[in-house]
C-alpha positions in Angstrom: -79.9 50.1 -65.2 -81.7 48.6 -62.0 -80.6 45.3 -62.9 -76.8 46.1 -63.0 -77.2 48.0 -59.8 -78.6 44.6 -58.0 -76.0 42.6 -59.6 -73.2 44.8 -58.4 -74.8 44.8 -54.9 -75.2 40.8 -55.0 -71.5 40.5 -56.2 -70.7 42.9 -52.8 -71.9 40.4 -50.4 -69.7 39.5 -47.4 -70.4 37.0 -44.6 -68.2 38.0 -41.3 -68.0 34.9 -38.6 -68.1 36.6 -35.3 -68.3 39.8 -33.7 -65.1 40.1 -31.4 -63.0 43.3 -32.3 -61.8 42.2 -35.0 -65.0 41.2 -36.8 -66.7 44.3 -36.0 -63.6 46.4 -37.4 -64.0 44.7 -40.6 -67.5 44.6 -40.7 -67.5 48.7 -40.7 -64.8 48.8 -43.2 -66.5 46.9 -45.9 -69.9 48.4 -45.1 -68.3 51.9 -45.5 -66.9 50.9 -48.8 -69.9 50.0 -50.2 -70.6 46.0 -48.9 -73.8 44.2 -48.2 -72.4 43.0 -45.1 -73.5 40.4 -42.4 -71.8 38.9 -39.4 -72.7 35.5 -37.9 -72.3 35.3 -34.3 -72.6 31.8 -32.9 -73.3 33.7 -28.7 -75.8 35.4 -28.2 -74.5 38.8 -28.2 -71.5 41.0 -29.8 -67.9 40.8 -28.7 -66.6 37.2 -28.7 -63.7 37.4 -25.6 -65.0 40.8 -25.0 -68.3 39.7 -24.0 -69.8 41.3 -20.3 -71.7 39.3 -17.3 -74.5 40.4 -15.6 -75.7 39.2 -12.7 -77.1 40.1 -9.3 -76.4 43.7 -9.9 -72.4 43.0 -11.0 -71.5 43.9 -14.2 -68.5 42.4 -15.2 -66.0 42.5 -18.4 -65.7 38.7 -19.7 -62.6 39.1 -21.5 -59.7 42.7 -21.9 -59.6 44.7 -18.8 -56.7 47.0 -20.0 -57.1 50.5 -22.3 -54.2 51.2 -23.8 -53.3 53.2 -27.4 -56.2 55.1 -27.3 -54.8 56.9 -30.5 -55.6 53.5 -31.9 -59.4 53.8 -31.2 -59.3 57.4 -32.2 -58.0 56.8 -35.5 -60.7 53.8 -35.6 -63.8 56.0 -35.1 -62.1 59.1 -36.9 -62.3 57.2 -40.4 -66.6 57.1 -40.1 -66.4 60.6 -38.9 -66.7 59.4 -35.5 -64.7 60.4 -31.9 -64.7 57.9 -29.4 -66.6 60.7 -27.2 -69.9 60.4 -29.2 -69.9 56.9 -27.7 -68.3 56.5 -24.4 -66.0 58.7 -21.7 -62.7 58.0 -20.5 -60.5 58.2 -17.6 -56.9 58.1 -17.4 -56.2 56.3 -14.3 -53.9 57.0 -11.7 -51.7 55.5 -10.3 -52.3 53.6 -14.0 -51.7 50.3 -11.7 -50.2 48.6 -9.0 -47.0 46.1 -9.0 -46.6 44.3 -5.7 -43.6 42.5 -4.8 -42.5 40.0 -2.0 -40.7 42.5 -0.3 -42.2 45.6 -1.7 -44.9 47.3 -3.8 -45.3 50.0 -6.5 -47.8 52.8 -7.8 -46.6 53.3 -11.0 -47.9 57.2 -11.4 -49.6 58.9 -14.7 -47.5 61.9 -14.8 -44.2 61.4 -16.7 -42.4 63.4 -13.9 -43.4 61.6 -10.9 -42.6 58.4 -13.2 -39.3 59.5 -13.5 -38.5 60.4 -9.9 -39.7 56.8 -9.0 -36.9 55.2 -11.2 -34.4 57.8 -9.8 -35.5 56.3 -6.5 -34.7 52.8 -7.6 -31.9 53.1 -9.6 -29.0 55.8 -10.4 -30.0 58.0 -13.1 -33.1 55.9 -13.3 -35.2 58.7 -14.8 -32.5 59.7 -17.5 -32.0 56.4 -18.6 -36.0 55.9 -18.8 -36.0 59.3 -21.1 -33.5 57.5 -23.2 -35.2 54.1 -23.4 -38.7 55.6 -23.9 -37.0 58.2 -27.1 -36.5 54.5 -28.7 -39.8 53.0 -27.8 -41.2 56.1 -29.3 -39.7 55.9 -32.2 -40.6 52.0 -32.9 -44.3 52.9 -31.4 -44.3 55.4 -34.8 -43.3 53.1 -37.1 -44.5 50.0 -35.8 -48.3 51.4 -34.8 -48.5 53.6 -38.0 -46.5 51.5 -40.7 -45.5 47.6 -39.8 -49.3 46.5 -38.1 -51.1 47.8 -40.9 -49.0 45.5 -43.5 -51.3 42.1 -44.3 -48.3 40.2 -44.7 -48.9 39.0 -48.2 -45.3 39.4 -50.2 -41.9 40.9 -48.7 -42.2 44.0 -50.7 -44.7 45.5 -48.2 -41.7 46.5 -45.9 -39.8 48.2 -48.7 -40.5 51.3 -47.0 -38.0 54.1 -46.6 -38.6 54.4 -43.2 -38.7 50.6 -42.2 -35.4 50.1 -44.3 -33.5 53.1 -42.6 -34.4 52.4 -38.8 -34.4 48.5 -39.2 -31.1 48.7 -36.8 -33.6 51.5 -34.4 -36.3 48.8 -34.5 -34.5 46.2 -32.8 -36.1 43.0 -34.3 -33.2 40.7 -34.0 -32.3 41.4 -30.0 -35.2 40.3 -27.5 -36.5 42.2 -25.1 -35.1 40.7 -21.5 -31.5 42.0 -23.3 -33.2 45.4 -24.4 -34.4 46.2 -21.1 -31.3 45.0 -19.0 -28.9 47.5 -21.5 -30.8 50.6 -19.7 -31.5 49.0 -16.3 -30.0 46.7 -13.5 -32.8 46.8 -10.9 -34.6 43.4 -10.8 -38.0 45.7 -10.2 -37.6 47.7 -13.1 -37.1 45.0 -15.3 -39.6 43.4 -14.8 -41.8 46.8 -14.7 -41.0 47.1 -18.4 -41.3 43.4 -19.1 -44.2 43.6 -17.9 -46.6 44.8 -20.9 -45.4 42.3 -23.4 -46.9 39.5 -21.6 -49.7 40.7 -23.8 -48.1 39.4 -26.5 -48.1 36.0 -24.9 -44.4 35.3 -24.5 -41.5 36.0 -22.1 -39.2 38.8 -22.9 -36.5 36.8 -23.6 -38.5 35.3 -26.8 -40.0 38.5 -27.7 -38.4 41.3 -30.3 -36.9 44.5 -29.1 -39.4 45.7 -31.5 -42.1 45.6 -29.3 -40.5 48.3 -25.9 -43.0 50.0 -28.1 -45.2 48.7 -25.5 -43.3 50.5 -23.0 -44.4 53.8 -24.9 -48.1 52.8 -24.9 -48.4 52.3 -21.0 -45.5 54.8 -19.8 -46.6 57.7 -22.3 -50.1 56.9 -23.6 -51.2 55.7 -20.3 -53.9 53.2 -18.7 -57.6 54.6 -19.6 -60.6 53.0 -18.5 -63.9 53.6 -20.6 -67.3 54.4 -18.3 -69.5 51.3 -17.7 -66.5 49.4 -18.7 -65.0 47.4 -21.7 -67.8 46.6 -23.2 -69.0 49.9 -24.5 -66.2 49.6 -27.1 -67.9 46.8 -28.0 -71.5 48.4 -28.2 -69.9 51.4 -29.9 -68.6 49.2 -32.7 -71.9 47.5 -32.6 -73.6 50.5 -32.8 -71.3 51.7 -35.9 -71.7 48.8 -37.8 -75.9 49.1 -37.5 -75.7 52.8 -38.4 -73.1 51.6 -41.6 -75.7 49.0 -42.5 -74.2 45.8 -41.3 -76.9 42.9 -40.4 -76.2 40.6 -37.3 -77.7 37.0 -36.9 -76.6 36.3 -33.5 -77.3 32.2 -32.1 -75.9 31.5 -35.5 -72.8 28.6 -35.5 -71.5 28.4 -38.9 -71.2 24.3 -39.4 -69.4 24.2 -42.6 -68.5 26.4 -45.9 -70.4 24.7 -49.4 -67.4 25.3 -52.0 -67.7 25.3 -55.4 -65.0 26.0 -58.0 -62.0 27.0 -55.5 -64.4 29.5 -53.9 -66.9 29.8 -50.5 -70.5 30.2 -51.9 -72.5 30.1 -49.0 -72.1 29.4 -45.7 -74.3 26.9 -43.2 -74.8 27.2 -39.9 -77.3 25.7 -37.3 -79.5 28.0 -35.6 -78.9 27.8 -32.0 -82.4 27.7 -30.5 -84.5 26.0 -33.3 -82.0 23.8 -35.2 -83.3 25.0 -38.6 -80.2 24.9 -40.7 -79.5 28.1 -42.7 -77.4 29.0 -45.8 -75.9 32.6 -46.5 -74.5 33.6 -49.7 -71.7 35.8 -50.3 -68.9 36.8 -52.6 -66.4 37.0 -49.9 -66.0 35.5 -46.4 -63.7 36.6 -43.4 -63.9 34.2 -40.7 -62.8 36.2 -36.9 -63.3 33.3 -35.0 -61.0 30.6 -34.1 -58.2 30.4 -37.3 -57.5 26.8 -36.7 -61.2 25.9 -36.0 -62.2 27.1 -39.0 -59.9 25.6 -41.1 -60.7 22.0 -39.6 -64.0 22.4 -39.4 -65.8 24.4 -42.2 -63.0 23.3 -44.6 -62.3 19.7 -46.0 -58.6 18.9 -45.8 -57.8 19.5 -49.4 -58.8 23.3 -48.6 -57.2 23.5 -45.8 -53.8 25.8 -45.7 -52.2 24.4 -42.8 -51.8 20.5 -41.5 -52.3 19.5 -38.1 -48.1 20.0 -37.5 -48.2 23.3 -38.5 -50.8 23.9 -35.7 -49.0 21.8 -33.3 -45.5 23.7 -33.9 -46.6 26.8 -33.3 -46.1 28.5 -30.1 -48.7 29.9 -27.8 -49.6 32.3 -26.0 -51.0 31.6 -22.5 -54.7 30.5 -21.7 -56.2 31.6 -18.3 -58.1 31.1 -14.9 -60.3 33.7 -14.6 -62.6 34.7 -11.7 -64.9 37.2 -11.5 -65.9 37.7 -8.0 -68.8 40.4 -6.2 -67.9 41.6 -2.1 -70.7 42.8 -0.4 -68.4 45.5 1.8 -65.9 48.1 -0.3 -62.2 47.1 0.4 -59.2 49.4 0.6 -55.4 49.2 -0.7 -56.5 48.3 -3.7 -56.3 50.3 -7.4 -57.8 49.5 -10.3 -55.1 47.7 -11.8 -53.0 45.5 -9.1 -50.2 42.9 -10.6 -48.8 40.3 -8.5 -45.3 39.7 -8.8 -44.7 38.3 -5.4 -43.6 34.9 -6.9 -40.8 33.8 -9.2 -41.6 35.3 -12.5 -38.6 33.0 -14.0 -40.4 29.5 -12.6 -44.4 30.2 -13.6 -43.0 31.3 -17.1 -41.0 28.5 -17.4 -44.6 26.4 -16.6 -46.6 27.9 -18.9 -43.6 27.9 -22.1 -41.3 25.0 -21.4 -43.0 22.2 -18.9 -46.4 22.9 -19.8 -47.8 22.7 -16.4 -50.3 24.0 -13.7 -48.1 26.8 -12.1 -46.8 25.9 -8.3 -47.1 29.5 -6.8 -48.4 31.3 -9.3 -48.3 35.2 -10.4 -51.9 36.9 -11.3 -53.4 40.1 -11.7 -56.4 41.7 -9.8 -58.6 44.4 -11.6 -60.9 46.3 -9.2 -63.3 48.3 -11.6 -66.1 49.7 -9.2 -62.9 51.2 -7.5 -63.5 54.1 -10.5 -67.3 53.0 -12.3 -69.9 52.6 -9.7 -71.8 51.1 -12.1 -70.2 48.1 -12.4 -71.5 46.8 -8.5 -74.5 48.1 -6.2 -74.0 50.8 -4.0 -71.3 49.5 -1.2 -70.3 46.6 -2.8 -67.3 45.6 -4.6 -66.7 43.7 -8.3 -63.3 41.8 -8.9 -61.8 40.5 -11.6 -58.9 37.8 -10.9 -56.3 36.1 -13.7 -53.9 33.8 -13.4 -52.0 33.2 -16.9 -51.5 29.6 -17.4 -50.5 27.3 -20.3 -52.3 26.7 -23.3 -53.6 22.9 -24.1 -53.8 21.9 -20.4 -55.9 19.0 -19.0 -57.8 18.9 -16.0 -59.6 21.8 -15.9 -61.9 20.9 -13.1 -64.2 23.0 -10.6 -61.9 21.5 -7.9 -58.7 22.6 -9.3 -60.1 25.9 -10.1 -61.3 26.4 -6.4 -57.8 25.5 -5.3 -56.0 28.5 -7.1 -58.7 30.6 -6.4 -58.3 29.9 -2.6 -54.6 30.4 -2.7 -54.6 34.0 -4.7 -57.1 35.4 -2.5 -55.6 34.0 0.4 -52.3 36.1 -1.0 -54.7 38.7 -1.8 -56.0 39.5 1.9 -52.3 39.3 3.2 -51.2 42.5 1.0 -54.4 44.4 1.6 -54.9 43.6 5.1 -58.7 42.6 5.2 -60.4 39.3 4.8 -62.8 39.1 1.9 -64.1 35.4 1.3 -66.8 35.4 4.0 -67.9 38.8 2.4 -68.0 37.0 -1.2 -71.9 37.4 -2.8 -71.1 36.4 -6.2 -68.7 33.7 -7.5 -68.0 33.2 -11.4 -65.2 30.7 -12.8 -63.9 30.5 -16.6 -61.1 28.5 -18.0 -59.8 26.3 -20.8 -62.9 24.6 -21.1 -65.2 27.5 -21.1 -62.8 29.3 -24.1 -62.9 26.4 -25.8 -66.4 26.0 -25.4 -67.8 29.5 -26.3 -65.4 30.2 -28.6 -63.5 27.1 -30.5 -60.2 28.4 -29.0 -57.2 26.0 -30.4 -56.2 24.8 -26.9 -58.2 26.5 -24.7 -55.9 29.4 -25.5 -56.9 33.3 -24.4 -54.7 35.7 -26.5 -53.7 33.4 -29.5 -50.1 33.5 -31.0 -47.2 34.4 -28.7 -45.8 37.2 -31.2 -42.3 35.7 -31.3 -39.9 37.0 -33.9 -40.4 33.4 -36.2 -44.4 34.0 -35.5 -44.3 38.0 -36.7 -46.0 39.3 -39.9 -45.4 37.1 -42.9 -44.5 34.4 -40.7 -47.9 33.9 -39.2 -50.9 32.1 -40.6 -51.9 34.3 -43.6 -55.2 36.3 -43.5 -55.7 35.1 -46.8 -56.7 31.6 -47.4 -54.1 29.7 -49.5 -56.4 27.0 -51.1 -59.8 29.3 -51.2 -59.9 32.1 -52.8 -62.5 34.7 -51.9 -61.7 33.4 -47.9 -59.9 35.8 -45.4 -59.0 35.5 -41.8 -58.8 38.2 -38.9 -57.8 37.9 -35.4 -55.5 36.8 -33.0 -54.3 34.3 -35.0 -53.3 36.3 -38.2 -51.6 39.6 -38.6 -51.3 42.0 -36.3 -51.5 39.5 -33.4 -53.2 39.7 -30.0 -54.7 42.3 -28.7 -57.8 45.0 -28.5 -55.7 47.7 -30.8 -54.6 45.1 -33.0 -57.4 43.5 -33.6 -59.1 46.9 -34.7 -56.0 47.1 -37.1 -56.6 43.3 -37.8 -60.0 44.1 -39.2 -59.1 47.2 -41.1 -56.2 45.2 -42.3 -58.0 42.3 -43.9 -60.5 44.9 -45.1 -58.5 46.7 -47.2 -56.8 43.6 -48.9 -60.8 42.5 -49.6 -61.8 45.6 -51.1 -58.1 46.0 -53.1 -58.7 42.2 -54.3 -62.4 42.6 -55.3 -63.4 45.4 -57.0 
């Protein structure tokens, strides 16, 4: 009797590779269903983009900034009995950000009425028209959030759902969302207020799905949160989950290669990071939540691998970054949270990071201010800034020089709108680009948010989280189904989850 229960608990071994979002989700999943279940991390601590800085008293978030869905984490801490409360507290922000033009700028408010008087004040029946466009997004938030993310994308049949089949027409997947938006609204500002969120989804709106206004839904209705000491307690909540569910972590842990053996992973080898002593790790089933195309070229000899290099080369991206994250010894005013920079041409940086592939001329970027609301996140008085400036994926010439350069230029643009200098009162200085994401995390061309979620790169039609040539492998993330994303990713995890636990036992 003993000996069948260790067998069944031996042939309930799973090896996870990293501990972003996604990798924790699944790691809970199978532990709650009754897996042996152990993640290999190759940094040093949880959360993979989502990682946090620390230094001279700043705490920064590495990676997200943004809190939206929270029904999304709910529903992700609901299923172990959990609330988000038990682990972390959060604030809806308001104004939830701040859009500033050449000639203008925006508080976008919180309250739904306010909201509404602000597009009256831009446009005729502007508040009407946003009731009608949100009733829509609504309705594709529903069906998209509750039914369409959670499908892994395996056979057709998966969408033979009554409610997908009798709102495909409501859903909108065949028009894009630049012609979606510009039915309801003919101000230049409020187009690109609702275009806005699904550069998320790493694509312009004119190469995006309808589909996804849903967006529009989740900042307009569910609002912009911010969690208490930052981004990174989702992380250590998920962390903390996983521990409590049984999970083990080996963290300074690079997996080097998979040993294969009659069509299936049977152990897994990586190279400790501060001894070298190479280690193996058994399992009966293997997700891999780091880097998709990394891990097929580089665990995986060619005959296992499901995709050559001109599938990887076809597909389209979504953009990398410049990232900055920056520590003022003096407090600074005029600024929110959340500020987004649309003072440039959003038609000509898009066109550099989708078409021409180039460093952007004048580019757009985004400023997040967290110690506006958490004064934890900087000593008392002082000031922690996060900058971004989207840029294409697979670009050369990442350099400290050329970083310094764009990082002179935004804060110069910076200073103008709020009216105060800041670079003489800059303490702390971090950079992090192509380089560094391909670096500390594999990322297939130094990308940040991993497939633009085009309409011939949704659902089926993106890498499968199931290996095609091995079969007890899996793959969650960015890459796979949903796509990018902190709430997909939780759903990504669950997702690949489920289809592990229906497949093997």
């Amino acid at each position: 009797m003993n000996t069948q229960s260790t067998n069944q608990q031996i042939n309930k071994t799973a090896i996870i590779i990293g501990s972003g979002f996604s990798g924790l989700s699944a790691a809970c999943f199978l532990a709650k269903a009754g897996w042996q279940v152990k993640v290999v991390e190759k940094n040093a601590t949880p959360g993979g983009r989502a990682r946090q800085l620390k230094e001279d008293g700043f705490v920064f978030d590495m990676g997200p900034s943004w809190y939206w869905m929270p029904d999304v984490f709910e529903r992700f801490f609901g299923q172990f009995g959990k609330k988000v409360s038990d682990y972390y507290t959060l604030e809806r922000l308001d104004p939830s950000y701040k859009v500033v033009w050449k000639d203008d700028e925006m508080n976008v408010p919180a309250n739904w009425d306010e909201l509404k008087k602000l597009f009256d004040s831009l446009e005729k029946d502007g508040g009407k028209k946003l009731a009608k466009f949100i009733e829509e997004a609504a309705y594709k938030y529903n069906v998209g959030i509750n039914k369409l993310v959670f499908k892994p994308g395996q056979s057709i049949t998966e969408f033979l759902d009554i409610d997908v089949i009798k709102g495909v027409i409501r859903l909108d997947v065949f028009t894009n969302m630049k012609k979606h938006v510009a039915k309801y609204f003919t101000n230049k500002k409020l187009q690109q207020l609702l275009e806005f969120p699904v550069l998320f989804l790493g694509a312009l709106a004119q190469n995006i799905p309808a589909l996804y206004s849903l967006m529009n839904y989740a900042d307009l209705v569910g609002g912009t949160w911010y969690p208490q000491k930052g981004m990174y307690c989702i992380v250590e909540a998920m962390h903390s989950l996983a521990l409590e569910l049984g999970v083990e972590f080996c963290f300074n842990e690079e997996v080097t290669s998979f040993y294969i053996y009659e069509g299936a992973v049977q152990s897994v080898e990586t190279k400790n990071g501060l001894d070298s002593k190479l280690k193996l790790h058994n399992a009966k089933v293997v997700i891999s939540s780091a880097d998709y195309h990394h891990s097929e070229t580089t665990f995986l000899e060619p005959i296992y691998q499901s995709y050559l290099p001109k599938y990887w080369e076809s597909r389209v991206m979504a953009p990398s970054c410049l990232l900055y994250y920056v520590g003022l010894n003096k407090k600074i005013q005029n600024t929110p949270h959340h500020t987004l920079f649309f003072d440039t041409s959003f038609e000509v940086h898009g066109k550099e990071i989708y078409e021409t592939k180039e460093y952007p001329s004048n580019p757009l970027f985004y400023v997040c201010a967290p110690s506006v609301t958490d004064k934890t996140v900087a000593p008392d008085g002082y000031e922690n800034l996060f900058f971004l400036i989207p840029i294409a994926s697979g670009l050369t010439g990442d350099t400290e020089e050329l970083r310094k350069k764009y990082f002179d230029l935004i804060v110069e643009r910076f200073e103008q709108r709020i009216g105060e200098k800041i670079s003489e009162n800059i303490v702390y200085y971090k950079s992090y680009a192509t380089s560094n994401f391909i670096e500390d995390y594999h990322s297939f061309k130094g990308n940040a948010y991993g497939l633009a979620n085009t309409l011939l790169q949704t659902s089926m039609l993106k890498p499968n989280c199931r290996s095609k040539k091995v079969k007890n492998l899996f793959y969650t993330g960015q890459l796979t189904v949903p796509g990018p994303g902190v709430p997909p990713s939780l759903i990504s995890g669950e997702v690949v989850a489920g289809l592990v636990n229906k497949l093997f036992n």
